[in-house]
Each structure stands twice: as structure tokens, then as C-alpha cells.
N, C-alpha and C positions, 0 to 999 in steps of 0.2 A: 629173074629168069623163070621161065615155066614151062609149054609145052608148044613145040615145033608139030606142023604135017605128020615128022618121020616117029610123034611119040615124045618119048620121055626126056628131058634134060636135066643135066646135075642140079641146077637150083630148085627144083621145082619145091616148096614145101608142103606140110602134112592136111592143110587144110587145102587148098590146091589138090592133090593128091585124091584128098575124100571125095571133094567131084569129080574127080577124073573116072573113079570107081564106081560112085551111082549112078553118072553116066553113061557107065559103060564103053567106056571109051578107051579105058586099059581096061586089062583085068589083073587079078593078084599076080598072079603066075608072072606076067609082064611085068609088073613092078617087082618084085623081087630077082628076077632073073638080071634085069637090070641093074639093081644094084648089089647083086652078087657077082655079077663079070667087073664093076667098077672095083670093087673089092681086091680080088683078082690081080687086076690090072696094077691100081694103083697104090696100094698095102704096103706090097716090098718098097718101094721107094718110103714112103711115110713113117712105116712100126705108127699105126695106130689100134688097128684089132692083137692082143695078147692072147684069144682064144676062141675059135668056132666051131658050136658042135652042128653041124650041116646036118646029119641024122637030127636030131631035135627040132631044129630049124624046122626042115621038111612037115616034120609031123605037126609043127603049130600049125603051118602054111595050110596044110591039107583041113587044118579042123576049122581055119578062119573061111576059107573056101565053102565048106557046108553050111556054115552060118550066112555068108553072103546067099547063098543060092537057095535055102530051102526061104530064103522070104520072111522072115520070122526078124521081130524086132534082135537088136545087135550091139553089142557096145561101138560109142563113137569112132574110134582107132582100131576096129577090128582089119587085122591083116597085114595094119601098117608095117615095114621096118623099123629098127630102131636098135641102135649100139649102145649097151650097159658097162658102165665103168668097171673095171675089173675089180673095186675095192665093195661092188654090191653081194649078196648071197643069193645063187640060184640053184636052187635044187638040182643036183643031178650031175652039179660043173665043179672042178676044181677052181683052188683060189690058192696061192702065198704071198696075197700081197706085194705084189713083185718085190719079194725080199728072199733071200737065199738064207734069212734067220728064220722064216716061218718052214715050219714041215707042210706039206702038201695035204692039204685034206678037201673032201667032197661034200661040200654042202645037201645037208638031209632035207630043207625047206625053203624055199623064198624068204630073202626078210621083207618087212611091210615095203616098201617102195617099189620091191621087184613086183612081189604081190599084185597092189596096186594096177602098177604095169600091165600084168595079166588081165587083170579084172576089164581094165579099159579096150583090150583087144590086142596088144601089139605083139609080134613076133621077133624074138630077138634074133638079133641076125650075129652077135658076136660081144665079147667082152672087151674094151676098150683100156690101154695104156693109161697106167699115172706113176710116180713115182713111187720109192720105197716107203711103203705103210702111208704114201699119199700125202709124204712130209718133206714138199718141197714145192719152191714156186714155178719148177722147171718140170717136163715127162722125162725121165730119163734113171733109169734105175740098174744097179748090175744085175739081177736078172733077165730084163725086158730088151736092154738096149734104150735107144736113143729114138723118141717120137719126132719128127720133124715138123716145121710149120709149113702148110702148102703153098702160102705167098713168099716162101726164101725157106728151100730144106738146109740153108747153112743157119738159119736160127729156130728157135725155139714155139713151141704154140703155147710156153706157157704152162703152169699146173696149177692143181693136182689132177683136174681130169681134163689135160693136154691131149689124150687119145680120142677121147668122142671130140674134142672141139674139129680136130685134126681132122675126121671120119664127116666130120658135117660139114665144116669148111669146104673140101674139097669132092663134096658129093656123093661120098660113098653109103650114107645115110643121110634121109631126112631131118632126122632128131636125133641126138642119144644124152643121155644122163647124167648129172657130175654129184658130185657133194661138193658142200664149200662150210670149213670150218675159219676161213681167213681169207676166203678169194681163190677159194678152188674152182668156183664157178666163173666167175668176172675176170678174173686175170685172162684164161684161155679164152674167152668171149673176146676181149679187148685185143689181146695180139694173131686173131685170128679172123675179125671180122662177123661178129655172130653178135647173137643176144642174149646174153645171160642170167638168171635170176636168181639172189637170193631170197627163198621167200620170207617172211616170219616167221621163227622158229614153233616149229606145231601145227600150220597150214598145212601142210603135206607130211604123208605117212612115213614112216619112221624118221632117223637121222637122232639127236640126242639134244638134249636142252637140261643147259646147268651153268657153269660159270663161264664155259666157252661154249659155244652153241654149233653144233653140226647139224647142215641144213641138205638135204636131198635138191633136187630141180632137175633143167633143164638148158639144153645150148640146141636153140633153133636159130633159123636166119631172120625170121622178124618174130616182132612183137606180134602180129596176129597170133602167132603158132604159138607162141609163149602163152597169150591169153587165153585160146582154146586147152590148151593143158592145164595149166591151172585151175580155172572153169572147169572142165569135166573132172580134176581128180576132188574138187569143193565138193561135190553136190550136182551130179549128174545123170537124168536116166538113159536107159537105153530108149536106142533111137533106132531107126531103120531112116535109110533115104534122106539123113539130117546134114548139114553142113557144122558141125561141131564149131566155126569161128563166126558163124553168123552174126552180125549183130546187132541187138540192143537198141535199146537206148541211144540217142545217141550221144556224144563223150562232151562233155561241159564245158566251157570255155575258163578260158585261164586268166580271167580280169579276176582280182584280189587275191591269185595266189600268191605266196612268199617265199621266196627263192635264195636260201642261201648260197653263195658261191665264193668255195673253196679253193685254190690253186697253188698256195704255200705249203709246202710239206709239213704232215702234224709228226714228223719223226725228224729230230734232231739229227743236222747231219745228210740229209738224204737231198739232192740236188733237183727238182722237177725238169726234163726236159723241156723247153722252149715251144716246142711244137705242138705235146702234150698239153702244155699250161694253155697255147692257143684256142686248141679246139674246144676245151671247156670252158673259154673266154667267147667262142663265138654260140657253144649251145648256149650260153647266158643271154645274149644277145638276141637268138631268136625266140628266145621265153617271153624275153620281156616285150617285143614285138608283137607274139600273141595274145599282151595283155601282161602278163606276170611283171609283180613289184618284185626286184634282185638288186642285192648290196654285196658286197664282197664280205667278209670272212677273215679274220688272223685264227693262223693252226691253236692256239693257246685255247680254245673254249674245250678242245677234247683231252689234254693232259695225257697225249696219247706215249710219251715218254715211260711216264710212270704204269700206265696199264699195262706196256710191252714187259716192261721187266718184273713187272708181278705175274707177268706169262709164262716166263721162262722156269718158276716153280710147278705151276700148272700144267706145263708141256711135258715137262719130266716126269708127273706123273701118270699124263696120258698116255704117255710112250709104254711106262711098265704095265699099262691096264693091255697092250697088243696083244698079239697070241703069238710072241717072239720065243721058238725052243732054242736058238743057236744066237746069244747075245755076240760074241765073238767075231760074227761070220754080218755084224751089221759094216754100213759102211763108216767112215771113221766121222762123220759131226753126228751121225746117230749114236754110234758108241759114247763120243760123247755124254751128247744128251742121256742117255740110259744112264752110266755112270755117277752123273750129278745128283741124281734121286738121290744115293745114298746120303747127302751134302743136308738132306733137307728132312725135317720131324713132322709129323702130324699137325704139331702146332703151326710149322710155318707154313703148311697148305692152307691151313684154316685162315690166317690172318692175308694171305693174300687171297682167297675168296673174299675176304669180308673186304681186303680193300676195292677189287674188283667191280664186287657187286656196286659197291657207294661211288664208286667214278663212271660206272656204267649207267649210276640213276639220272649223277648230275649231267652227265651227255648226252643222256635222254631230253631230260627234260629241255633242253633245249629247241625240239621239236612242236612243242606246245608252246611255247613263250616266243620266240623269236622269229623261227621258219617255219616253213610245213612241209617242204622237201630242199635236201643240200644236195649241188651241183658239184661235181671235181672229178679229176682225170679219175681213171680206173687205174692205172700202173702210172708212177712219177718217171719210169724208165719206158724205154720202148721197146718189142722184143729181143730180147737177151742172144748172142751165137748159141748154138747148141756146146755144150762142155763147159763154158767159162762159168755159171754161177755155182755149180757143185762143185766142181774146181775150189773155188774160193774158200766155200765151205768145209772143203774135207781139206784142204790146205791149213786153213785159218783155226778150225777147229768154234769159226764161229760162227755157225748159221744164221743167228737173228741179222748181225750186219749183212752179212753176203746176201740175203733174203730181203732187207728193209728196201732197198728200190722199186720192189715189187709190192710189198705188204703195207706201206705207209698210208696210202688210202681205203685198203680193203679191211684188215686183218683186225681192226677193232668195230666194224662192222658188228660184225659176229660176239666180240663181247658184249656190247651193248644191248645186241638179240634186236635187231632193225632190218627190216626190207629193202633191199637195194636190187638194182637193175644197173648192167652195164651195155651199151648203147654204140654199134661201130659207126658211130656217127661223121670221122675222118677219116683219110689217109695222110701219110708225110712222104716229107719228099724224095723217099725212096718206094715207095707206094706201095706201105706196108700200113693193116689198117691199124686205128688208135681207138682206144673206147674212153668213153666219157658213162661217169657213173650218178646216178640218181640216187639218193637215200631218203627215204620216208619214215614216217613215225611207224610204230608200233599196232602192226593190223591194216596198215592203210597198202597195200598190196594192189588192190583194185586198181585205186587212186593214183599209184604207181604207172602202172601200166596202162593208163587212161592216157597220161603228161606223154611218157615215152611212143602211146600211139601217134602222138601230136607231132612228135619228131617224128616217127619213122615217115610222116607225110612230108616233111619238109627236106630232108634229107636223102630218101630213094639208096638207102645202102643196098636194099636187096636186088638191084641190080649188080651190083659188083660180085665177080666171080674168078678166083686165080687162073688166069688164062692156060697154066703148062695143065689144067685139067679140066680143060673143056676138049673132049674128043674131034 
């Protein structure tokens, strides 16, 4: 989608947009106003924005405004919109991790990604829904309420940053932000119809790198926009009058590339739907059409069994590193988990790092030796009803099962510290989208998004748009 006689339309994306504005053909005021009445509108039904300081807003709006107009070079994204994960730090904005155990407190500084953000030009237009301390495959938290997915508000978009996917899906923002320690980015990408990137951990500013790797990004509707962000947060100057997704080079062809593909579940137990295992059977297909050499895959080369449950020491601790004052007042598989820590020593953190690290080398290396990018669904499950997986979870008292439908493809991702991209490359046949996910070696990011522009050509998702919110 992009732009009508009458103006602006909900698909329109960020690079899209930058012309629209050197053009002259909108101007700020018009895009924002615009996507502040979609806000509006379409919010209450969704729970995707958890907080808007509209005074703030204004004032970025007005200072991106003087930059556009005195003529004077500009960062690429100056003025754009853009919905920030409510688990980022922004100066000036409250934050409790939508938890009723964090006390409420106001962030004194940007952290590096908000930063960033600024630096590039964007305006934030609101903080976006995820779950409690962002530890869950679903948006839905008891402080927050329950985010909806805009292609079926009886299911779910997906977590941990299920509010910007929610906010982009259904056009209330161009972009907005996620983290992804396990598929906090890809999962909502995948049941929502987006693009999602894990980058390599340390590509982009902040996020944390250690045995499990928290990675910053982004959920736009293509790959262009994906690439354009990237690119300019790498190593970008200011520009006036530039098209930030222009491009290059142009993208290499796919004769001797190596294609693993994945579509057995690497978690014991965990059923792939049918539909799912499809679509990543048919983006195999079109690879190899463009050239690419692709063999299938048994789950056994990741030993993602054993890495899960060396997790589950790992998790426990990351939990007591939160900024939790009311451990009581968590919900009960967090309580849980908090509790368990006690269960565990120094020593046995240490010894599952050190198993971690060494199952995360040999999973590597298979990137070098065998493939150079693996193919597989993004979620083995298809989006979830909204209530039923935390249900499970606070029932069962056992999140890792209640979760694994979702986390089987993604959530060692991130151990391993690899760059993935997930891709709405399908729908099923309730025509809800599916994503199919890409994983690369170590730094190869670019090369990533080179493959994925290749589909985005062959496939045209970015026309697809939930029709209850097209005006």
C-alpha cells in the first residue's frame, strides 16, 4: 500500500514516506496528524500504545519541522513517527515494565537505542505493549491488559514486543521497536504480518551480549525499511533531500548459495503445524529456483533440548537481575521462576554458561561447514487466542512447555548470538499471516537481508493489509 490522490494510507512505509516529505507532497504536520487520529481511533480496540506523552511529542514535531525547513543538512528519519517498546528507557517517561512488582519510576536519560533513535530524527509518537518484564511469547500482562492481533482481536500478535508489531500491522505507525532475547522480535513479526530482525548481537546500540543475547531492532512491513534502518543506524551521514532506502549495488544472485531447511521441531515434544511446515517448504522452493543449492535438515544438529534446560538456570537469574520491589505481587509462573533461583549456586550458573557457551560454538559452526543460511518456520504454532498461553503457564506453573510452541525455532537463536530475519511470506487458511524465518552466520546481516530482499520480490506481502483497518 502507499499513497492515494486523497494522501496518506495506513501501509505506506518509512522510506516511501521520506519521499513523500522531500517531495513535498505531505508535510510533517500531515503525517503525524494522521497517524495520531489512527491512534485514536484504532488503540482502544488493539491495547497497543501503554503510554503517550503528546506534550513531548509536539515539541519533537515542532523541532523536526525547523530542521526540515531552514534547508540545512538533517538526519535521514528526521520527523518520521515511530512507537518505542515500553521495556526501552526514555528520558522524561515513566516505565514498570508492565509489572505491578516494579515501583514506578522516570527515566533520567535515553538508553543507547532510544538515543540512537533520536540521533536518526524520529519522533516518538508513544510506548508500545509487551508483557510482564517482556517474559512471555504472548502481549498481555496484568497491568497492561491484553494487546490484540489486528488480523483476529480473538488472538494474539505475539510477544514480547506484540504492541509495536500490533501499532505497525494495523497502521497506526510506520515502524516501531522490539527487543528480542528469544523471538521477541520474529515471533510478533510472524503472527502479525511484518518484518522482523534479529540483528547480530552488538550491530545496534545497546541491548546486552553474554550467554543469552538481548538484541534491540525493528518491525517494519518490508525488507526495504528494515534495510534502510539498519544502514543508517551502521554508519550514516546526515543527508538532506536523500532517499535513506535507495539502492546500491545491486543484490547478487543466489547461484552457490547453501540453504539449510529446517521444518522438524529442535524441541522435543513440540508438534509443527502443517501449514507452517508448508510455507517454509515452499520459501525452500523458491530459493532454490533462484539458484540456491537446499537439502533438508534433522532438528538433532542443534541439541536444542539440552540448551533449553540449561536455560532455565540462566533465566532465573535474569529475572533477579529486574528492578522487581514487590516479588509477591508477580504473576504466578514468574513467581515461580523468581523462586527457583534460590534452588541454584554460583557454581551451577557457571557450569551451565560454560555448557551453553560450548553447544552454542558447535551450532555455530555449522554455518561455516555445512550451510550459509537455514530456512524454518518462525513459530511451530500459529497465532495463539488471546488468554490461552499464560493461562497454561500460570496454571501449569510451567512456562518453558506452555511457551515451547512458540520458542522452538526462535529462542536459541539468541543463544547462539546469529542474525535472523523473520519474513510474512504466507497466509493460512484462515488468512492469518505465517512467517518463515532466515538465520545466518555471525555478522553476515547484510547478506541476510540481500536473500530476504529476494523474497520480498517474489512474494508482494506488502500489499496485504487487515482490512477492519483500512478506513
Amino acid at each position: 500500500m502507499g499513497v492515494d490522490d486523497a494522501g496518506l494510507v495506513p501501509g505506506v512505509g518509512l522510506v516511501e514516506l521520506g519521499r513523500l516529505l522531500d517531495s513535498g507532497r505531505v508535510s510533517l504536520r500531515e503525517v503525524h496528524d494522521f497517524y495520531a487520529s489512527r491512534i485514536d481511533r484504532y488503540d482502544p480496540l488493539l491495547g497497543a500504545f501503554v503510554h503517550r506523552d503528546e506534550e513531548a511529542t509536539a515539541r519533537e514535531l515542532r523541532r523536526a519541522e525547523g530542521l526540515r525547513t531552514r534547508g540545512r543538512e538533517y538526519p535521514p528519519f528526521t520527523g518520521l513517527p515511530i512507537g518505542l517498546k515500553d521495556l526501552h528507557e526514555v528520558r522524561g517517561q515513566p516505565s514498570r515494565r508492565a509489572s505491578l512488582a516494579v515501583e514506578s519510576s522516570v527515566a533520567t536519560r535515553d538508553d543507547p537505542f532510544a538515543a540512537g533513535l533520536r540521533a536518526q530524527g524520529f519522533v516518538f509518537m508513544g510506548r508500545t505493549a509487551s508483557p510482564e518484564l517482556g517474559i512471555a511469547p504472548v502481549t498481555e500482562s496484568p497491568l497492561h491488559g491484553i494487546t490484540r492481533n489486528p488480523w483476529n482481536p480473538e488472538r494474539s500478535p505475539a510477544g514480547s514486543s506484540g504492541g509495536s508489531a500490533a501499532a505497525v500491522a494495523a497502521g497506526l505507525v510506520p515502524m516501531a521497536t522490539g527487543t528480542d532475547s528469544g523471538g521477541s522480535i520474529r515471533m510478533p513479526a510472524a503472527a502479525t504480518g511484518l518484518v522482523g530482525l534479529t540483528a547480530t548481537p552488538g550491530r545496534l546500540p545497546g541491548g546486552r551480549q553474554g550467554v543469552v543475547n538481548v538484541v534491540p531492532g525493528f518491525l517494519t512491513r518490508t525488507v526495504r525499511d528494515t534495510r534502510a534502518l539498519f544502514e543508517a543506524f551502521g554508519d550514516a551521514p546526515a543527508r538532506h533531500g536523500a532517499d535513506p532506502g535507495s539502492p546500491g549495488t545491486p543484490d547478487p544472485p543466489l547461484a552457490g548459495l547453501r540453504v539449510g531447511l529446517l521444518v522438524r521441531s529442535p524441541l522435543s515434544g513440540v508438534v509443527v503445524d502443517p501449514q507452517v511446515a508448508a510455507a517454509a517448504r515452499d520459501v525452500a522452493r523458491t530459493l532454490a529456483a533462484l539458484g540456491a543449492d537446499v537439502h533438508e535438515l534433522g532438528p538433532a544438529f542443534l541439541e536444542y533440548d539440552e540448551v533449553l534446560g540449561l536455560r532455565a538456570v540462566l533465566d532465573a537469574t535474569s529475572l533477579r537481575m529486574s528492578p522487581v520491589t514487590w516479588p509477591d505481587r508477580l504473576q504466578p509462573f514468574l513467581r515461580a521462576l523468581w523462586d527457583s533461583y534460590e534452588e541454584y549456586t554460583l557454581v551451577d550458573y557457571a557450569r551451565a554458561s560454560e555448557r551453553v557457551q560450548a553447544a552454542s560454538r558447535r551450532i555455530a559452526s555449522h554455518w561455516r561447514r555445512d550451510f550459509d543460511v537455514l530456512v524454518s518456520p518462525t513459530l511451530a504454532a500459529r497465532a495463539p487466542e488471546v488468554g490461552e498461553t499464560l493461562r497454561a503457564a500460570n496454571d501449569s506453573l510451567d512456562h518453558v512447555r506452555a511457551f515451547s510452541p512458540y520458542l522452538a525455532f526462535t529462542g536459541w537463536v539468541n543463544t547462539v548470538g546469529l542474525p535472523a530475519i523473520s519474513l510474512p511470506t504466507h497466509v493460512d487458511s484462515e488468512g492469518m499471516p505465517i512467517g518463515v524465518q532466515l538465520v545466518g552466520d555471525r555478522g553476515s546481516d547484510g547478506e541476510l537481508m540481500r536473500l530476504a530482499s529476494a523474497l520480498e520480490a517474489e512474494y508482494h506481502w506488502e500489499a496485504r493489509f487487515p482490512a477492519a483497518f483500512v478506513p
